[in-house]
C-alpha positions as CSV (number, residue, x, y, z in Angstrom):
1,X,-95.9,10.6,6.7
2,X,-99.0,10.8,3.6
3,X,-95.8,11.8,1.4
4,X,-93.8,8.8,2.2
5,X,-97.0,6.5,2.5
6,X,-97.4,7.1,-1.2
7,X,-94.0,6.9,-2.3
8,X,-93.7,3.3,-0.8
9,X,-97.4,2.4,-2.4
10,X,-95.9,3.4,-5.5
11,X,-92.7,1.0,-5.8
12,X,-94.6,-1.6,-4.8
13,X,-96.9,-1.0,-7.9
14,X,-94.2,-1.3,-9.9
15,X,-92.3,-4.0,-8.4
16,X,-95.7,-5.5,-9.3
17,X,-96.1,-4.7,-13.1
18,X,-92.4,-5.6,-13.7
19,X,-92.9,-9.0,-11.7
20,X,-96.5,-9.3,-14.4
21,X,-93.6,-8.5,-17.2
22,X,-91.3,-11.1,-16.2
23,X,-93.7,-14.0,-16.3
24,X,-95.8,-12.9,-18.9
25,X,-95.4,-14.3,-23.0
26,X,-94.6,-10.9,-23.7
27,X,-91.3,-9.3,-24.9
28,X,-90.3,-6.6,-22.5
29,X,-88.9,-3.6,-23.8
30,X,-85.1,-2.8,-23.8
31,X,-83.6,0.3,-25.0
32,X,-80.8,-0.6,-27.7
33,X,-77.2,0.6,-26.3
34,X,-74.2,1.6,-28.1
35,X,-72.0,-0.7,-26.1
36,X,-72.1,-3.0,-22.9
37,X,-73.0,-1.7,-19.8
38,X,-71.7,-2.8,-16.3
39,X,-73.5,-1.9,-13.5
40,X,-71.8,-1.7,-9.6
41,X,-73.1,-1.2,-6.1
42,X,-70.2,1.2,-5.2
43,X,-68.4,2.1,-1.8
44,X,-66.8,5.0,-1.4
45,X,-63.5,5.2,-0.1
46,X,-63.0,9.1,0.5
47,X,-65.1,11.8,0.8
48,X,-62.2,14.5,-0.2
49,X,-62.3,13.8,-2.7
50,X,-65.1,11.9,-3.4
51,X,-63.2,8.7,-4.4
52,X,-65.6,5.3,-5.4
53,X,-64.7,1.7,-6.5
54,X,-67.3,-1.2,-6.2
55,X,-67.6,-3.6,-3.7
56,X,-70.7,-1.9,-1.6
57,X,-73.7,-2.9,0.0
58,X,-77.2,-1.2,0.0
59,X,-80.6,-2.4,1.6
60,X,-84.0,-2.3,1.2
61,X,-86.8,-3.4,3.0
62,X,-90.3,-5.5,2.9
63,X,-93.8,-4.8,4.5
64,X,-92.7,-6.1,7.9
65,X,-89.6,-4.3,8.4
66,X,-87.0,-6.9,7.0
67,X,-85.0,-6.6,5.4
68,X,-82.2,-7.2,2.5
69,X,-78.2,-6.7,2.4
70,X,-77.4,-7.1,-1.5
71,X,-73.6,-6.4,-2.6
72,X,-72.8,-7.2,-6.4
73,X,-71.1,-6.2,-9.8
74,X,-72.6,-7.4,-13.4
75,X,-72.5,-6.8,-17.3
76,X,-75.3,-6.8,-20.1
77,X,-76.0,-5.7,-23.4
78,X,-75.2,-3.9,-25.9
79,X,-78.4,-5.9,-27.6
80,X,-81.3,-7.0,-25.2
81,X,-80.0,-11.2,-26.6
82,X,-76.2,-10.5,-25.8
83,X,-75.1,-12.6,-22.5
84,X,-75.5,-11.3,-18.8
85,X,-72.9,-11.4,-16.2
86,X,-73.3,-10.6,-12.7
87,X,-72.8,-12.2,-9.2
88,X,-73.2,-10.6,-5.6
89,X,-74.2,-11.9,-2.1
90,X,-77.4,-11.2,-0.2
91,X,-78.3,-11.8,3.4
92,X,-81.8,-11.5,5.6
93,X,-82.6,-9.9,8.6
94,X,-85.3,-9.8,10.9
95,X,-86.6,-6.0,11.5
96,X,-84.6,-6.3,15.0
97,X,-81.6,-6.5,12.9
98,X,-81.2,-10.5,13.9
99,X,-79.4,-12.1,10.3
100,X,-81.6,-15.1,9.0
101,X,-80.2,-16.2,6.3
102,X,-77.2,-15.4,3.5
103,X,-75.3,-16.5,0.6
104,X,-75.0,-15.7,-3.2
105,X,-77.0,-15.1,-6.1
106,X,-76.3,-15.1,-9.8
107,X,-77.8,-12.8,-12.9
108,X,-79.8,-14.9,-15.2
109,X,-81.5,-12.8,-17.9
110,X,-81.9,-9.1,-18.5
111,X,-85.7,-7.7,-18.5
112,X,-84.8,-4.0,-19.6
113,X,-82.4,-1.6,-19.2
114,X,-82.9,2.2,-19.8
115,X,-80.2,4.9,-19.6
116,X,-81.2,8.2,-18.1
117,X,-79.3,11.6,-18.9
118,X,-76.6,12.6,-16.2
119,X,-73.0,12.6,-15.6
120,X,-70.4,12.7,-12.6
121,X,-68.9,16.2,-11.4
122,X,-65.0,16.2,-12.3
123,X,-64.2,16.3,-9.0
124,X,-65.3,12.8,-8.5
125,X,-62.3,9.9,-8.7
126,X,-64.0,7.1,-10.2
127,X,-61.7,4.0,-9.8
128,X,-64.2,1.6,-11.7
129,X,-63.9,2.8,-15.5
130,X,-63.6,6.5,-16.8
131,X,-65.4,8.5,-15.5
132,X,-67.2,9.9,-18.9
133,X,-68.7,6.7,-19.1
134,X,-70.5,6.5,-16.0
135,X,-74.2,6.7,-16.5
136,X,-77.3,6.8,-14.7
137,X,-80.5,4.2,-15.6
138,X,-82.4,1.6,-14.7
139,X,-81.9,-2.4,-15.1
140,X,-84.4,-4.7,-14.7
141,X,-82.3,-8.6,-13.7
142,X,-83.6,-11.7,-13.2
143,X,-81.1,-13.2,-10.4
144,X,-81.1,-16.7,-8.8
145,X,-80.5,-17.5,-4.9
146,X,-78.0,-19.9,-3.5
147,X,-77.9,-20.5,0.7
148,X,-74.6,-20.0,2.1
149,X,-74.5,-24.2,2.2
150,X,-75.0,-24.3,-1.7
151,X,-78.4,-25.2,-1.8
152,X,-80.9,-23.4,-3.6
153,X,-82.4,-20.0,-2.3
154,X,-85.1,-19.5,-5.4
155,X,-85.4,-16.8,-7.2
156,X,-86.3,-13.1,-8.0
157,X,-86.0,-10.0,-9.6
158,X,-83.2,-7.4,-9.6
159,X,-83.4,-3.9,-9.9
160,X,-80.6,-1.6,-10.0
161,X,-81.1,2.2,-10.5
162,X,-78.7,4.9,-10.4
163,X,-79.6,8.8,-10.1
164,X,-76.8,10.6,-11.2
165,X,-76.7,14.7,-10.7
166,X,-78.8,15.8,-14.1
167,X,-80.8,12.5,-14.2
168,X,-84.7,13.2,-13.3
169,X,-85.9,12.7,-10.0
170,X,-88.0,9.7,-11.0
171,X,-84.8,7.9,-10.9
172,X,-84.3,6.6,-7.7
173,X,-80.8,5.6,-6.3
174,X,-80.3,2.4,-4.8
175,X,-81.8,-1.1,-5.3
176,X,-84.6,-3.0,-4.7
177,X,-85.6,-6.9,-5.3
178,X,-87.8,-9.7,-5.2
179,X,-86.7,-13.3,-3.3
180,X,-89.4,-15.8,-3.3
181,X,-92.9,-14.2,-2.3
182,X,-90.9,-11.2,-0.4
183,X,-91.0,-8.3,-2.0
184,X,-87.5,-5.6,-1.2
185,X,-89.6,-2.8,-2.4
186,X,-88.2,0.3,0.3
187,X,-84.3,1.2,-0.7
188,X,-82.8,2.3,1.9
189,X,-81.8,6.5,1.6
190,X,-78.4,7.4,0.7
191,X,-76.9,10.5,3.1
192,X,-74.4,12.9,2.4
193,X,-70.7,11.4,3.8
194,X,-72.1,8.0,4.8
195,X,-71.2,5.5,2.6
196,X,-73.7,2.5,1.3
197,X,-76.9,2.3,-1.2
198,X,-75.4,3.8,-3.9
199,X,-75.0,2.9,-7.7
200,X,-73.6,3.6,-11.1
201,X,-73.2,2.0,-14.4
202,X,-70.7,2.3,-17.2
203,X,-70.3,2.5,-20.6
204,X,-67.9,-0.4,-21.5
205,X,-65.2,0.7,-24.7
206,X,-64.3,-2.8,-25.2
């Protein structure tokens, strides 16, 4: 319980100091790629063997026990001023699982990216882009909100990590974001076999 008391303290912390980041004068940091990235919140389609393309979901959750559902695909870089892609939909829930709201959201800016050592086993099928250019990281989006009725939703932050087998255990897998004055700061856990809350980004060739 202490353990996991602290581990949730601590992404909140940062959620904070990246939130600080965003809306301060400051430049934030980005780590200057070779090429562009695209990042995916994958589903895995088999297990034998372990076969992935995107189009997934992953959650995370607030203080109170509600929660987000965020699907979405997106591109940035290689230089921290080259344009951002990206598109997904979200949707609410109450902490009884009751939906309260849904719709899209769009990438607006890139914070910071940084790519973390670590690479897919061959076993893995990777139906996204090859394999060898699968990489672990962390990106840092600013995303906008629309309601499922077009009007606007606000806005928020965007963090999408991947944890790739080699990467350091202080990357986390999953996502986690801001919308409005709620804070999405507890990913849910990925599981061995069940599919959902997982990651990855790419290397782009061209």
């Amino acid at each position: 319980m202490r353990k996991r008391t602290f581990r949730v303290l601590g992404l909140g912390f940062v959620i904070l100091l990246l939130i600080s980041a965003v809306t301060s004068d400051r430049q934030v940091g980005f780590a200057q790629q070779a090429s562009k990235m695209r990042w995916d919140i994958v589903t895995f389609t088999s297990w034998n063997p372990p076969t992935f393309k995107g189009g997934g979901a992953t959650f995370a959750s607030a203080t109170d026990g509600t929660f987000i559902k965020l699907t979405g695909s997106g591109t940035f870089g290689p230089g921290a001023a080259d344009p951002v892609t990206g598109t997904g939909t979200w949707e609410t829930f109450t902490s009884s699982r009751t939906s309260t709201a849904k719709g899209t959201y769009t990438v607006t800016g890139l914070v910071s990216f940084q790519a973390a050592p670590g690479a897919l086993p061959a076993v893995f099928v990777d139906q996204i882009g090859p394999l060898a250019n699968a990489s672990a990281g962390l990106a840092v989006l600013r995303v906008t909100y629309t309601n499922a009725d077009g009007s606007s939703a606000g806005t928020g932050i965007l963090i999408v990590s991947c944890h790739l087998p080699g990467a350091p255990d202080t990357i986390f897998e999953g996502v986690i974001a801001t919308k409005g004055t709620v804070t999405y700061f507890d990913r849910a856990l990925t599981m061995p076999g069940v599919d959902g809350n997982r990651t990855v980004f790419h290397r782009l060739t061209s």
